[in-house]
Every structure is written in C-alpha cells, then in structure tokens.
C-alpha positions as CSV (number, residue, x, y, z in Angstrom):
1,X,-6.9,13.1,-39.2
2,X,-5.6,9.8,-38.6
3,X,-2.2,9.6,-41.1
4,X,-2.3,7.1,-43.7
5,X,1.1,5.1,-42.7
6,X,-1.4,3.5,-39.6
7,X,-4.1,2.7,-42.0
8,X,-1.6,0.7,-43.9
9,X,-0.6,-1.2,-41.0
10,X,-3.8,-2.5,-40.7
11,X,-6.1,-2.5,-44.1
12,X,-5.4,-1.4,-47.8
13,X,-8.9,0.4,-47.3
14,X,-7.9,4.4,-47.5
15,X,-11.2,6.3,-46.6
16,X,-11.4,7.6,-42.7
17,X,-14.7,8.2,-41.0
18,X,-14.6,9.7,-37.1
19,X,-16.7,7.8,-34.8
20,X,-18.4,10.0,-32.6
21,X,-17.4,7.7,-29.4
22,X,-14.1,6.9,-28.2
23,X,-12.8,10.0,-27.3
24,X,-12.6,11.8,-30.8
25,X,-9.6,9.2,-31.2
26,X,-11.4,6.5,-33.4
27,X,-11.7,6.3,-37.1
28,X,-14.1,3.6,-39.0
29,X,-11.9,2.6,-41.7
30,X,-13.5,-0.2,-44.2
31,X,-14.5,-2.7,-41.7
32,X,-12.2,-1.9,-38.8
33,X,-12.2,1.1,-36.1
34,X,-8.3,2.2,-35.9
35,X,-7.6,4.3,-32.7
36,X,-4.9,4.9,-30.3
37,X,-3.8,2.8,-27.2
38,X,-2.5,4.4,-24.1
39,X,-1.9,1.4,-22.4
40,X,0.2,-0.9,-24.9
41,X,1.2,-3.8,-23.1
42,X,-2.2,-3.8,-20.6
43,X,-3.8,-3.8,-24.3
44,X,-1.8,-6.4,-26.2
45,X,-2.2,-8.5,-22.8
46,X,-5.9,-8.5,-23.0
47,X,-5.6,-9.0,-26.7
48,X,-4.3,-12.5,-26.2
49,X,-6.2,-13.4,-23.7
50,X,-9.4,-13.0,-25.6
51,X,-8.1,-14.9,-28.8
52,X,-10.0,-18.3,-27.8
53,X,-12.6,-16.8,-26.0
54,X,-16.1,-18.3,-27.3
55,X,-18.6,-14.8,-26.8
56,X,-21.7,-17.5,-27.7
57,X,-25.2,-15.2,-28.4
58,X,-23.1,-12.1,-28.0
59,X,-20.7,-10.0,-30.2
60,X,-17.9,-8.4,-29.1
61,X,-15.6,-5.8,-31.6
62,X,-12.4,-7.4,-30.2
63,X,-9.1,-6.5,-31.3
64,X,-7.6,-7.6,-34.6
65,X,-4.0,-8.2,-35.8
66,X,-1.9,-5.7,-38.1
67,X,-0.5,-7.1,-41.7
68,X,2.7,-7.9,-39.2
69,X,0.7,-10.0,-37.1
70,X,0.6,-7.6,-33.9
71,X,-2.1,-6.1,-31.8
72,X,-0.9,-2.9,-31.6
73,X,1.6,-0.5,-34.2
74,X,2.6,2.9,-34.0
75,X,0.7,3.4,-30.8
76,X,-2.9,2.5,-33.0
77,X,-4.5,-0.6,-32.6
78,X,-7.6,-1.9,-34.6
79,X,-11.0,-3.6,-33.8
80,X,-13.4,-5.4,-35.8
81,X,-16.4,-2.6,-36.7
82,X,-19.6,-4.0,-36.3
83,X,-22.3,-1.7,-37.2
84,X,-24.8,-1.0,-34.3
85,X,-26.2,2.4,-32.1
86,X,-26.4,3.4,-28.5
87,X,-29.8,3.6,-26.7
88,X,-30.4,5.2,-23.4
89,X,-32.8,2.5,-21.8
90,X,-33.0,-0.9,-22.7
91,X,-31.3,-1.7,-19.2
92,X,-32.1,-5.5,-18.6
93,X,-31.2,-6.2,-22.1
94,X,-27.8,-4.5,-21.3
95,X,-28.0,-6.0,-17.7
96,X,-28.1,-9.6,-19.5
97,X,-25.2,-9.0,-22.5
98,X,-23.2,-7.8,-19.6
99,X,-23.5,-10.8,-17.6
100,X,-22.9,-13.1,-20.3
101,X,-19.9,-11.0,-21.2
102,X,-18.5,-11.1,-17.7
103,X,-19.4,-14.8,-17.5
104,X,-17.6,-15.9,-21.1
105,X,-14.0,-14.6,-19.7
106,X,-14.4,-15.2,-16.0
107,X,-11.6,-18.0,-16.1
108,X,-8.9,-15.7,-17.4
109,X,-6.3,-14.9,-14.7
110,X,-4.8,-12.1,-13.5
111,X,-1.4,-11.7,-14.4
112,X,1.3,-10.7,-11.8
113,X,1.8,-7.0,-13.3
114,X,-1.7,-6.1,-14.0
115,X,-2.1,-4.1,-10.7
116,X,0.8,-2.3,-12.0
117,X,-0.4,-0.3,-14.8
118,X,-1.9,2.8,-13.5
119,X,-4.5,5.3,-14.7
120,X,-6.6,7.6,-13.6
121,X,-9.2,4.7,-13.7
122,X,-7.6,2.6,-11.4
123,X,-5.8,4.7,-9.3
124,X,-9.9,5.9,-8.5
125,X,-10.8,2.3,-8.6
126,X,-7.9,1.7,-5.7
127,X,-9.8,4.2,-3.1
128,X,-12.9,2.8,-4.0
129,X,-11.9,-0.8,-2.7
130,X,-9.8,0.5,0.0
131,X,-6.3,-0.2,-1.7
132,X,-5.0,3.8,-1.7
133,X,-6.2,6.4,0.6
134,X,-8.2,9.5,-0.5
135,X,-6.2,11.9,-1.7
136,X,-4.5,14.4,0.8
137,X,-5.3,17.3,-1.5
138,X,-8.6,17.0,-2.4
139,X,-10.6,20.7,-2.3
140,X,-11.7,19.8,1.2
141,X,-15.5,20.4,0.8
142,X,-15.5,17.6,-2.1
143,X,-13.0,15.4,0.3
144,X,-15.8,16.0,3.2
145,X,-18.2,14.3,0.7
146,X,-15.6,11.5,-0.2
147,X,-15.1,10.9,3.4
148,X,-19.0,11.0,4.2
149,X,-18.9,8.0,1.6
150,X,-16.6,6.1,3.2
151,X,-17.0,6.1,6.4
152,X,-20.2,4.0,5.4
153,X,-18.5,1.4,3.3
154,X,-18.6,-2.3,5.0
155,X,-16.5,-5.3,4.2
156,X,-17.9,-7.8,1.1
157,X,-17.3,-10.9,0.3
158,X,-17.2,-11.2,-3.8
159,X,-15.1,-13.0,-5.5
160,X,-12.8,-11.0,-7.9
161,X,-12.9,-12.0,-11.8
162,X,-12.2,-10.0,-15.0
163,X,-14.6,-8.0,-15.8
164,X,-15.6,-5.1,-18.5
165,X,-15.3,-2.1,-16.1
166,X,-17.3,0.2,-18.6
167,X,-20.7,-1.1,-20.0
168,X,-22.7,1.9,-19.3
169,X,-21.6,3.6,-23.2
170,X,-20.3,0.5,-24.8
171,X,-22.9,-1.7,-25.4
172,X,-24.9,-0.6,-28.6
173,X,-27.5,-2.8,-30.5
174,X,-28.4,-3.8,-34.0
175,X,-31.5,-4.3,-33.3
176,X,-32.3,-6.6,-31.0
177,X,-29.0,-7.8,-31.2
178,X,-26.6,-6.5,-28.5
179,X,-22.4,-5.3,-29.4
180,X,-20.3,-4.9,-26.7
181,X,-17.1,-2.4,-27.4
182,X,-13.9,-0.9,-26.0
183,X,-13.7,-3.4,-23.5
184,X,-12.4,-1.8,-19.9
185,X,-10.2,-4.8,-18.2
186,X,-10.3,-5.1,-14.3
187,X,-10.6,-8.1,-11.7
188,X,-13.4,-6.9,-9.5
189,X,-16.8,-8.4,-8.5
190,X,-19.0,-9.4,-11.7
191,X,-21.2,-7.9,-9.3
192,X,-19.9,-4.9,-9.0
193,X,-19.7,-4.4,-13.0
194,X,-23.3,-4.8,-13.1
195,X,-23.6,-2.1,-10.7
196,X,-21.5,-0.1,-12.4
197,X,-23.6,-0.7,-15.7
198,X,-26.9,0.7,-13.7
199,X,-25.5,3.7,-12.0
200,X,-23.5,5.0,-14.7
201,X,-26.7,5.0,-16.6
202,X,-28.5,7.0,-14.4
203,X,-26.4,9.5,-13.7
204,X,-25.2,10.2,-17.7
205,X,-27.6,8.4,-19.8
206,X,-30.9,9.4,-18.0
207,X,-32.0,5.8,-16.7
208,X,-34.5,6.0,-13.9
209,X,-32.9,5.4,-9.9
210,X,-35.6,2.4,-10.1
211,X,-33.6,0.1,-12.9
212,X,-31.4,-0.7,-9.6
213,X,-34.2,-3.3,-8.7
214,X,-33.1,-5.3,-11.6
215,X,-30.2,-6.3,-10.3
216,X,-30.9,-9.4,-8.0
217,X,-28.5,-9.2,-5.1
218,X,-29.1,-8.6,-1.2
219,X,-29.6,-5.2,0.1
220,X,-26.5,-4.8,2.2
221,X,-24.2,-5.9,-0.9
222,X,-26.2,-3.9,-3.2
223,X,-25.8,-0.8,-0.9
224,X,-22.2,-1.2,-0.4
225,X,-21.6,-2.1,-3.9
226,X,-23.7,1.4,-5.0
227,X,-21.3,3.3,-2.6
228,X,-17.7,1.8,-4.1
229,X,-19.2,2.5,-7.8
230,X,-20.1,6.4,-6.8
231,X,-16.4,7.0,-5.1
232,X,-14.9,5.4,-8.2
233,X,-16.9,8.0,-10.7
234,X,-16.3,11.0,-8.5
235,X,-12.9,10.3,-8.2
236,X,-11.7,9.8,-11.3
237,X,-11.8,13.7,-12.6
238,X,-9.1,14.4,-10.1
239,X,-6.8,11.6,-11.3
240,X,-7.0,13.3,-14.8
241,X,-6.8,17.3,-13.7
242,X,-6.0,17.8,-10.1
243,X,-6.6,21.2,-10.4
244,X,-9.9,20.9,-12.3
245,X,-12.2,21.5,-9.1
246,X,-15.0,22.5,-11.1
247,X,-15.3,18.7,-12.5
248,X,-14.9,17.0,-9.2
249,X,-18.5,19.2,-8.5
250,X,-19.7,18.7,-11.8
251,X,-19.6,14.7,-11.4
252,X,-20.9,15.0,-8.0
253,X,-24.5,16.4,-9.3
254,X,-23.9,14.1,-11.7
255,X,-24.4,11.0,-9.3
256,X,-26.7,13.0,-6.3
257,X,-29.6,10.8,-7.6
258,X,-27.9,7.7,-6.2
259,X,-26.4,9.4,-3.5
260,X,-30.4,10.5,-2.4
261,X,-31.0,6.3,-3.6
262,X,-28.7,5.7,-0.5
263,X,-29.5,7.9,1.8
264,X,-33.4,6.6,2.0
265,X,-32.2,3.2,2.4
266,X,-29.2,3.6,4.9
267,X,-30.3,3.4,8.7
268,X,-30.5,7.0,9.8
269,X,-26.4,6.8,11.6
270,X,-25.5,6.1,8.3
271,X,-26.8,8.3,6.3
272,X,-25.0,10.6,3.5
273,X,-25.2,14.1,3.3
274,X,-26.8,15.1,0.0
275,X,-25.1,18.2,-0.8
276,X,-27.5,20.4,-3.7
C-alpha cells in the first residue's frame, strides 16, 4: 500500500484504490493516479516538455505538479485520472489517436542526454535500429532466431521525432472518446510507433495479423519496420532477466503470427524461419 506521506505530496484526498494497469505500482487517489518513477530526470524532462503542448480532440493523463510545485517527490509522481477502459479491437480508432498524439509533440527536441538513460527498453530498442549488437550471451537457439531477423533488416529512411513508444495498452476510451496514458518517450519513426501500436496488438491483445493493412505505408518500409518492432519485443525480456530463458521463448510464440505475416511476404532468400 502506497504510504500516506506521498499522498500528501500530492492531494489532501486519503482513500487509495490499485489500478489494475501500470505494473501493480499505480494507485487512483481522488482525481489523480500516484505511482512510482524509475526514471526521474528522463520523467521530469518529458514533464516540461509537455506543459504547453495543445493535445486538440485528444486527452492525454499528463503529469501534474506536487503541492511543492515538482513533477516528481519521493520517487512517486502523479497524473491527472481520467476515467476510461481498455478494449482489444478498435484498431483504426487507436491507429488515428496515436497519430494525432505523435503529431501534437513532433516539434519537441531531443535533448543531448536522452540517449543516455538506459533501460531494458532502450537498450532492446538500440539492437533493433542497429545502435548495439545482439547480445553475446543470448541462449543461442533464441540468438539463431535474432540473427535470422536481422540478417533481413534493410536501411530506411524516416525521419526520427518523439514519439509514445507504447500505445498498444495505453490508449483506453470513454466511449467514443479516446485517453492516451503512461506515455513511453523515444525519437524514432512516427512510423514505426504506429507499427508498434498494430503488432503489439496482435500478439498480446488478440488483434487479427490483417489490422496491418491499416497502416498506409509502402511494402518494403512496412516490412522492415514489422521486423525492427518484433527484435525490439523479443529482446526486451533479456534486458530485464538474463537468465530468464523461458521468457525469451515465451515472447517468441508470442509474436510467431507476424513472424509467419513476414515470411509470406519476403521473397523466398529472405525468408524467416518460423520456429513452432
């Protein structure tokens, strides 16, 4: 249970309800959500970046300020609660809040130490676009499927913005009205969040492999952006537990739809071995 000496940073409201998302971390408390940060200064960064940002149709449960006036106290920050619920489905309504989202901050910059705060997120994110090599000590059955990945991946040219890294369980809706939530900061492709957004949903929120033809880009790009978002996902159990092996396969069944989505549309040299 969240101690009451946080709450008081934050809202004279005593009574704590845990959220069922955000990690079992997340308490609703009045109108806010307190939870922890593990990344202060990457948080209180993106914190005041977003104060001016204009969200238009959209609405966001950005980050409020303590009684003090700070983003972040005790290692707990706090969010506007807005009430809403997660659907599986509904992808072309999340495919358009996520573009507007992605669109509303695309003008902020990337500061100079962003690519310095590391987590097992990024650090997966980094051998997805090329920027760290696949880990030495991968189980080398799971490295032969890493490897079968990558030896398919083909230079893109995006452009790089900030983008919400994570739409796939954090957009909900009131209604018809969509909330977007626990915003994950990186500067990739807007593309490439989109991409995220669909394949996440089919491989943990039951989406069918045929919502990718929603998402209006040319094949090659599509493919090669498909490829970078499955090495991302697989990866990231190992940055978390090393020695978890039974994860890393776990993740992989997890994503074989998309894996068997690439393999049909990959000329026949290029193909990806779908391992059942």
């Amino acid at each position: 249970m969240i101690k009451k000496e946080i709450i008081k940073h934050f809202t004279d409201d005593t009574e704590a309800q845990l959220l069922s998302g955000g990690q079992g971390e997340s308490y609703k408390i009045g109108n806010i959500v307190i939870k922890p940060v593990h990344e202060e200064e990457k948080y209180i960064w993106l914190a005041n970046a977003l104060e001016k940002i204009n969200f238009e149709n959209l609405q966001y449960s950005g980050p409020i300020k303590s009684k003090n006036g700070n983003y972040v106290e005790d290692s707990y920050c706090a969010t506007t609660f807005i009430p809403g619920s997660f659907h599986e489905g509904r992808i072309e309504e999340k495919i358009k809040a996520a573009i507007s989202f992605n669109s509303s901050i695309k003008n902020i910059s990337k500061p100079i130490f962003f690519d310095e705060w590391k987590s097992p997120w990024t650090k997966a994110q980094d051998v997805a676009w090329s920027k760290q090599s696949i880990p030495s000590n991968l189980p080398a059955r799971f490295k032969g499927y890493i490897n079968e990945l990558e030896n398919i991946k083909a230079e893109i040219n995006l452009q790089s913005q900030l983008v919400h890294c994570d739409f796939a369980g954090n957009i909900l809706f009131n209604e018809n009205e969509p909330i977007i939530i626990d915003f994950s900061p990186g500067f990739f492709p807007a593309e490439y969040s989109i991409i995220c957004l669909v394949v996440d949903s089919i491989a943990w929120h039951n989406a069918k492999i045929d919502e990718l033809k929603h998402i209006d880009l040319d094949e090659f790009t599509k493919l090669q952006l498909i490829l970078r978002a499955v090495i991302f996902r697989l990866l990231v159990p190992y940055f978390f537990d090393s020695d978890n092996t039974d994860a890393l396969y776990e993740e992989y069944n997890e994503f074989l739809p998309i894996i068997k989505y690439l393999n049909h549309r990959l000329p026949p040299h290029g193909h990806v071995k779908s391992h059942n």
